[in-house]
Backbone as JSON Lines, residues from 0, in Angstrom:
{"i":0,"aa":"X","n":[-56.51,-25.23,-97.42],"ca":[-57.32,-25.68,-96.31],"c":[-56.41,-25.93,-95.1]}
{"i":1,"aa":"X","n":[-56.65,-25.25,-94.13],"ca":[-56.05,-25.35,-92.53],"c":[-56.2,-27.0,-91.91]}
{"i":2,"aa":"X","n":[-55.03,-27.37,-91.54],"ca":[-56.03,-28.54,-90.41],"c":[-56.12,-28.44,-89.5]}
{"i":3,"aa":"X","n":[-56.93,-29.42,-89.36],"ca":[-57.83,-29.34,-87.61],"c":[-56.48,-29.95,-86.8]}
{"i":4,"aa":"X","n":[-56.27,-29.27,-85.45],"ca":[-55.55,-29.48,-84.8],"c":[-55.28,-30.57,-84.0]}
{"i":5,"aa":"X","n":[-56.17,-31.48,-84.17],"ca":[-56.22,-33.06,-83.91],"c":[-55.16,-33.7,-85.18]}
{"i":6,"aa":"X","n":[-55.75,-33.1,-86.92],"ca":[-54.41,-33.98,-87.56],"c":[-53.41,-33.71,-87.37]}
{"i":7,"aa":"X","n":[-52.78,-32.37,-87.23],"ca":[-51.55,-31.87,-87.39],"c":[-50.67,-32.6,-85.92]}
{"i":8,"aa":"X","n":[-51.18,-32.39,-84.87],"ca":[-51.01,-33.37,-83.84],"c":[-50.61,-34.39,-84.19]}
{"i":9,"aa":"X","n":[-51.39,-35.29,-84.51],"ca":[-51.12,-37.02,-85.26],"c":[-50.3,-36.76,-86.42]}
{"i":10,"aa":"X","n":[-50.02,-36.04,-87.28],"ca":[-49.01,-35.8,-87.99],"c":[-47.6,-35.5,-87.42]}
{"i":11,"aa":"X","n":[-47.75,-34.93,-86.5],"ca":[-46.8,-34.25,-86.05],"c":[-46.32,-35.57,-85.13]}
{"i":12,"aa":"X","n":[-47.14,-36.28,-83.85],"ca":[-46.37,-37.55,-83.36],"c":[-45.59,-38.21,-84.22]}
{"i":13,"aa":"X","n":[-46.32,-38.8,-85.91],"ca":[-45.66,-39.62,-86.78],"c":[-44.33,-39.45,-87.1]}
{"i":14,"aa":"X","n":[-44.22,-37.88,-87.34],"ca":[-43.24,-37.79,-88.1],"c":[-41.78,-37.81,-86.63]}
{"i":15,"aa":"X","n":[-42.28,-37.26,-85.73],"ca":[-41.12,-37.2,-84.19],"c":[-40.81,-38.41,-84.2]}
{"i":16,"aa":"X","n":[-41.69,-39.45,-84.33],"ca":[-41.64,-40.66,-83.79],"c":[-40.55,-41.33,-85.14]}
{"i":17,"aa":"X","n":[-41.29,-41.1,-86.53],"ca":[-40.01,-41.38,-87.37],"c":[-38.72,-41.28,-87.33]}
{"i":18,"aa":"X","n":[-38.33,-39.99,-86.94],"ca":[-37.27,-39.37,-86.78],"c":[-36.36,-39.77,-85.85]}
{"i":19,"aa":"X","n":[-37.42,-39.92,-84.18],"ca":[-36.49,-40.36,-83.1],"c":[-36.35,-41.64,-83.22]}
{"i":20,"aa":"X","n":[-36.98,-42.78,-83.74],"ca":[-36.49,-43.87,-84.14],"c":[-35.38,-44.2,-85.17]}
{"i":21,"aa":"X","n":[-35.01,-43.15,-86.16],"ca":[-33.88,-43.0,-87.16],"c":[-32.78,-42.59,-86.11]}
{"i":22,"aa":"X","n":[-33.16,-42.51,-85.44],"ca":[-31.54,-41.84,-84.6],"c":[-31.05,-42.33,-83.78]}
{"i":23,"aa":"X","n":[-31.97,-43.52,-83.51],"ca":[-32.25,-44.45,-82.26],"c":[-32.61,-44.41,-80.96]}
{"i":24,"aa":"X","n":[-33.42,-43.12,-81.04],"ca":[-34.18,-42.46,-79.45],"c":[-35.38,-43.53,-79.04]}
{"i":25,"aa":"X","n":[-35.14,-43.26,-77.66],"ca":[-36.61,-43.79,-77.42],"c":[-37.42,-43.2,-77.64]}
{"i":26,"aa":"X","n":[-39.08,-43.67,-78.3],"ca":[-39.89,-42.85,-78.57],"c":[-40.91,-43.43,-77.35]}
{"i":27,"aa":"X","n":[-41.18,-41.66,-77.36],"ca":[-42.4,-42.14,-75.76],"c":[-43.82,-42.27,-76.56]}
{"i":28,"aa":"X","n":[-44.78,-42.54,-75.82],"ca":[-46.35,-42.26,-76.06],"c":[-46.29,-40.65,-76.03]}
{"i":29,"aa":"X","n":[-47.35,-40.81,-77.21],"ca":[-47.87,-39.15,-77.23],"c":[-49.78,-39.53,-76.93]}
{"i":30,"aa":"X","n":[-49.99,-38.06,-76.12],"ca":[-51.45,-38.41,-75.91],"c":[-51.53,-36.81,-75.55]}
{"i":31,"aa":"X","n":[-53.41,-36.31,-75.71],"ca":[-53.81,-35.31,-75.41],"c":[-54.93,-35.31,-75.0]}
{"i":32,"aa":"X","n":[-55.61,-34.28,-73.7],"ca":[-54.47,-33.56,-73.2],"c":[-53.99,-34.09,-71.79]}
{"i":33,"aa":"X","n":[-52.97,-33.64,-71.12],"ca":[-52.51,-33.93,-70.11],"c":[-53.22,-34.1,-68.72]}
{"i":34,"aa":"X","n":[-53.3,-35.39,-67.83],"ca":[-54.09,-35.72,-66.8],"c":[-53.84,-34.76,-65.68]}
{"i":35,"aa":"X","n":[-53.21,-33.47,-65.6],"ca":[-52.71,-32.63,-64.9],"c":[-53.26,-31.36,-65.06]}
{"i":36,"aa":"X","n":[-54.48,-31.17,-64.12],"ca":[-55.43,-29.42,-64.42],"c":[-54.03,-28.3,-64.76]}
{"i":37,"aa":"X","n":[-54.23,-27.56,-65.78],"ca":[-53.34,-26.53,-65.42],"c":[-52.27,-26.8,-66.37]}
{"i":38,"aa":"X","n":[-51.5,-28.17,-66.87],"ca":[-50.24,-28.14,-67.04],"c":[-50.36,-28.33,-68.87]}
{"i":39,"aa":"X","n":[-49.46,-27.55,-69.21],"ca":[-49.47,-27.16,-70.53],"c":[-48.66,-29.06,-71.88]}
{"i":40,"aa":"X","n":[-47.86,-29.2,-70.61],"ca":[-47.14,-30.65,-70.74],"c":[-46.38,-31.18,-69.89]}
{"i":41,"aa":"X","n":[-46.76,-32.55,-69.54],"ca":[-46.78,-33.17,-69.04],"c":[-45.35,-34.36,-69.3]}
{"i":42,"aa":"X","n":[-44.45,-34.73,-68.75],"ca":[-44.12,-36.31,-69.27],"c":[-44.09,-37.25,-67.83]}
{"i":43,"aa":"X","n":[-44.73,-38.16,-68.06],"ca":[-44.79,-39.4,-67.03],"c":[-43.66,-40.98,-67.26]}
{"i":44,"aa":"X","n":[-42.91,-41.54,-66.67],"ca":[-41.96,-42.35,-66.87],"c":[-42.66,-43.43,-66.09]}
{"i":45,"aa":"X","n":[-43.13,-44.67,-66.79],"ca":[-43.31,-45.56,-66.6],"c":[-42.47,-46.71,-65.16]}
{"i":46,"aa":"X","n":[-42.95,-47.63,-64.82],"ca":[-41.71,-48.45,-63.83],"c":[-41.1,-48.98,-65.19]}
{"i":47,"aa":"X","n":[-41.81,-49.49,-66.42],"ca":[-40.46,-50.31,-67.2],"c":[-39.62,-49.71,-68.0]}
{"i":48,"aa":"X","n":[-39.58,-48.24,-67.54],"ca":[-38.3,-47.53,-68.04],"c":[-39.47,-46.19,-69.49]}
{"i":49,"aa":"X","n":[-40.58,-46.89,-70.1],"ca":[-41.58,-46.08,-70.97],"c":[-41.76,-44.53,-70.57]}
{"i":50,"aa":"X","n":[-42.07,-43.77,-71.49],"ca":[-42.61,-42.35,-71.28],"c":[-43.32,-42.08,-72.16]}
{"i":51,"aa":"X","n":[-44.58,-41.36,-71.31],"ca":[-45.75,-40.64,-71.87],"c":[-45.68,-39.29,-72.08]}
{"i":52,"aa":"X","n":[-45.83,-38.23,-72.88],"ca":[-45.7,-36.94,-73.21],"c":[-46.99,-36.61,-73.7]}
{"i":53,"aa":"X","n":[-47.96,-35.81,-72.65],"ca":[-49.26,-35.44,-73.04],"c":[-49.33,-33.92,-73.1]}
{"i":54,"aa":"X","n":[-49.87,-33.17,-74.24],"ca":[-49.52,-31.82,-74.35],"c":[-51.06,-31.26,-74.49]}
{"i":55,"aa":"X","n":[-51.39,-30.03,-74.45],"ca":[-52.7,-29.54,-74.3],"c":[-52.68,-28.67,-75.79]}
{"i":56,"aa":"X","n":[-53.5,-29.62,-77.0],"ca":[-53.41,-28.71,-78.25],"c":[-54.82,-27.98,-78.55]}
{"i":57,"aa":"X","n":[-55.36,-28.1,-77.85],"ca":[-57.01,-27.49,-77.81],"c":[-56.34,-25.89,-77.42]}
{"i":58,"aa":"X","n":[-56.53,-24.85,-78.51],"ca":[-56.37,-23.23,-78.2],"c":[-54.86,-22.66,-77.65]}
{"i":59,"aa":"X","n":[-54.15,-23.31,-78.56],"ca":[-52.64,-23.5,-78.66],"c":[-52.26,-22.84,-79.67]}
{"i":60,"aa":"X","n":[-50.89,-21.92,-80.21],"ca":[-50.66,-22.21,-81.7],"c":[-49.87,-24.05,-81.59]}
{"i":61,"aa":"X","n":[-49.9,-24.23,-83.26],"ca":[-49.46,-25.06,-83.21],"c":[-47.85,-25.69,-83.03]}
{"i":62,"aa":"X","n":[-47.18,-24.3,-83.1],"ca":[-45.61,-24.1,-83.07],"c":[-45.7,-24.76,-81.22]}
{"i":63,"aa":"X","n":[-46.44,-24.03,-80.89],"ca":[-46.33,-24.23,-79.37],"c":[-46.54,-25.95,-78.84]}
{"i":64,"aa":"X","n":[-46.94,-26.28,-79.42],"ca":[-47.64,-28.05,-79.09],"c":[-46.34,-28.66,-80.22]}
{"i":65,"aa":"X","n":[-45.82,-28.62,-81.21],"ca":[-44.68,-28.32,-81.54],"c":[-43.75,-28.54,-80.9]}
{"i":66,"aa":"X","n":[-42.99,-27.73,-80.46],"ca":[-42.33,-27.51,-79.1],"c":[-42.42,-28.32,-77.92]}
{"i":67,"aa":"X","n":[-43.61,-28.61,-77.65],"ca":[-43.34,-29.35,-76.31],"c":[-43.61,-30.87,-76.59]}
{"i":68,"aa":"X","n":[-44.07,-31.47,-78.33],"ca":[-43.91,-32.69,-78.06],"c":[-41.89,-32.65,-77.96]}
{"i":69,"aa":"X","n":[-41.23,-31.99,-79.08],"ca":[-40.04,-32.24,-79.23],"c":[-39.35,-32.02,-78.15]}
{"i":70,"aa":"X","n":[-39.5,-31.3,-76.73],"ca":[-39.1,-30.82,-75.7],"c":[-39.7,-32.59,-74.66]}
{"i":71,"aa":"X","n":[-41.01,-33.05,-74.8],"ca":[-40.84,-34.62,-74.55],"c":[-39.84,-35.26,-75.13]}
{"i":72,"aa":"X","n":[-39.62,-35.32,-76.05],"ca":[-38.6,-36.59,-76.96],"c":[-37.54,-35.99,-76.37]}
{"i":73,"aa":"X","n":[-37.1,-34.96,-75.61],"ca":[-35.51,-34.65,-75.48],"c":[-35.58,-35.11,-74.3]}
{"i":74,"aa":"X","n":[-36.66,-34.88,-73.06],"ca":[-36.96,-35.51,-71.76],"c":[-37.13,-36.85,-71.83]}
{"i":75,"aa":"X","n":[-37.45,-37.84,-72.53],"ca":[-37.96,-38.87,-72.44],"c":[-36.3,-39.85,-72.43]}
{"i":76,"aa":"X","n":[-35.49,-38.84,-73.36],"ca":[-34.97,-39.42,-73.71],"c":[-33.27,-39.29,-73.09]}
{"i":77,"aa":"X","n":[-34.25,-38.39,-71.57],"ca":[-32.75,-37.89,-70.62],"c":[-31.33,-37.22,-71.37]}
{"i":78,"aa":"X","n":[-31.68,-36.32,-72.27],"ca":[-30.6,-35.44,-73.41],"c":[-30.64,-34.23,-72.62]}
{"i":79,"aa":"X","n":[-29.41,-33.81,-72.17],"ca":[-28.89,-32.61,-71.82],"c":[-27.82,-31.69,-72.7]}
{"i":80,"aa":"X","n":[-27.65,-30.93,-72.41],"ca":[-26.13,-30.03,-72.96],"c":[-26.69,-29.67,-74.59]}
{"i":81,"aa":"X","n":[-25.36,-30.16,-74.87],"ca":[-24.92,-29.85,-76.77],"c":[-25.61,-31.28,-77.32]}
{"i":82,"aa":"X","n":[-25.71,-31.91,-76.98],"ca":[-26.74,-33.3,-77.37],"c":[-28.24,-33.22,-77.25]}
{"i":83,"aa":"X","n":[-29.13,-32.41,-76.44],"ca":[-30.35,-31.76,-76.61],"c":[-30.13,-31.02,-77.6]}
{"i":84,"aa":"X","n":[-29.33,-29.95,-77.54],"ca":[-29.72,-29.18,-78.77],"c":[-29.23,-29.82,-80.11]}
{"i":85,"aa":"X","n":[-28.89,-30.69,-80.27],"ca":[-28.87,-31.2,-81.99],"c":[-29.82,-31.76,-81.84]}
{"i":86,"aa":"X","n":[-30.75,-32.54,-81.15],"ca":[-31.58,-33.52,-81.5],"c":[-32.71,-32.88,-81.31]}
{"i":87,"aa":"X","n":[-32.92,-31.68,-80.22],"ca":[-34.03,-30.81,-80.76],"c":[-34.19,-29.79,-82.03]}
{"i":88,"aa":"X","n":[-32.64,-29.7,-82.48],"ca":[-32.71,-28.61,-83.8],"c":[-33.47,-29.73,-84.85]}
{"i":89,"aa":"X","n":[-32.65,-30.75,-84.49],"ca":[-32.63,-32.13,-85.93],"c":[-34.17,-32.69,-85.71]}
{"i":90,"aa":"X","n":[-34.88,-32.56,-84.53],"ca":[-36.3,-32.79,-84.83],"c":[-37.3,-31.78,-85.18]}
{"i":91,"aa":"X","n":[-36.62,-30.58,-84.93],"ca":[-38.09,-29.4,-85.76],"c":[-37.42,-29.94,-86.97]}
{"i":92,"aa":"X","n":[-36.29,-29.67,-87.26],"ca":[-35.94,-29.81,-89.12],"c":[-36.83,-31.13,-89.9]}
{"i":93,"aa":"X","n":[-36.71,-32.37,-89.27],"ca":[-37.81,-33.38,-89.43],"c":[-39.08,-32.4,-89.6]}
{"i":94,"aa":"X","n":[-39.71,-31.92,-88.64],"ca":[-41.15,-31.32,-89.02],"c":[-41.48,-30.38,-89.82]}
{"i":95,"aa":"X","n":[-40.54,-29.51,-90.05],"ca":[-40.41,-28.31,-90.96],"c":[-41.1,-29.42,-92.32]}
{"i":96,"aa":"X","n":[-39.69,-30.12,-92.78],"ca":[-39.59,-30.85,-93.78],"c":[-40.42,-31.29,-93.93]}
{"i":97,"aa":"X","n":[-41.62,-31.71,-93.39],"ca":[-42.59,-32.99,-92.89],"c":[-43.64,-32.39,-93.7]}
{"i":98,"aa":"X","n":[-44.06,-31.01,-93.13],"ca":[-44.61,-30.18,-93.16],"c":[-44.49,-29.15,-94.73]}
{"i":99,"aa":"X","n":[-43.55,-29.41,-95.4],"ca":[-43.68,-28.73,-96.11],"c":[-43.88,-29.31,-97.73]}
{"i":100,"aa":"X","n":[-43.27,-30.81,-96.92],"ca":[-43.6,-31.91,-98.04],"c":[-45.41,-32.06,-98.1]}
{"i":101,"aa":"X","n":[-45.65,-31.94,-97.0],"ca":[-47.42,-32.42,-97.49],"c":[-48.11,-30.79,-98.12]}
{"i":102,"aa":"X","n":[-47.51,-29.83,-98.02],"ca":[-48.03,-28.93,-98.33],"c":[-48.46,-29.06,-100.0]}
């Protein structure tokens, strides 16, 4: 049985949010979809330093919504260079895993 793209979503925040808290990232708000006509994702930075990452998963694959929460958690969390890319490799590997455990 497929899921509806609302759980995998909420699955998918849980497990980012697990992960970037194991590593000691800030974890932003996740929400859908983005208050921005047009924009595929969104991240908004709060005045008390917070970030929101709203992605559009309505007629998406899901790799793609995927992608741009973990592409929030690397923005949210101001990661550039060789330090984005471990913590974006090291968060699909979280979801892979995530993902293959509930299977």
């Amino acid at each position: 049985m497929e899921q509806s793209s609302s759980v995998l979503f909420a699955d998918t925040v849980r497990t980012l949010a697990t992960a970037a808290r194991g590593r000691g990232l800030v974890v932003p708000g996740f929400r859908s979809p983005p208050r921005v006509p047009g924009a595929e994702r969104t991240v908004r930075h709060g005045p008390d330093g917070s970030a929101t990452v709203a992605v559009v998963v309505k007629g998406r694959p899901p790799q793609a919504v995927v992608a741009d929460l973990i592409e929030g958690v690397i923005i949210a969390n101001a990661l550039t260079g060789a330090e984005a890319t471990r913590v974006r490799t090291w968060l699909w590997e979280a979801v892979v895993q995530a993902q293959v455990m509930a299977a």
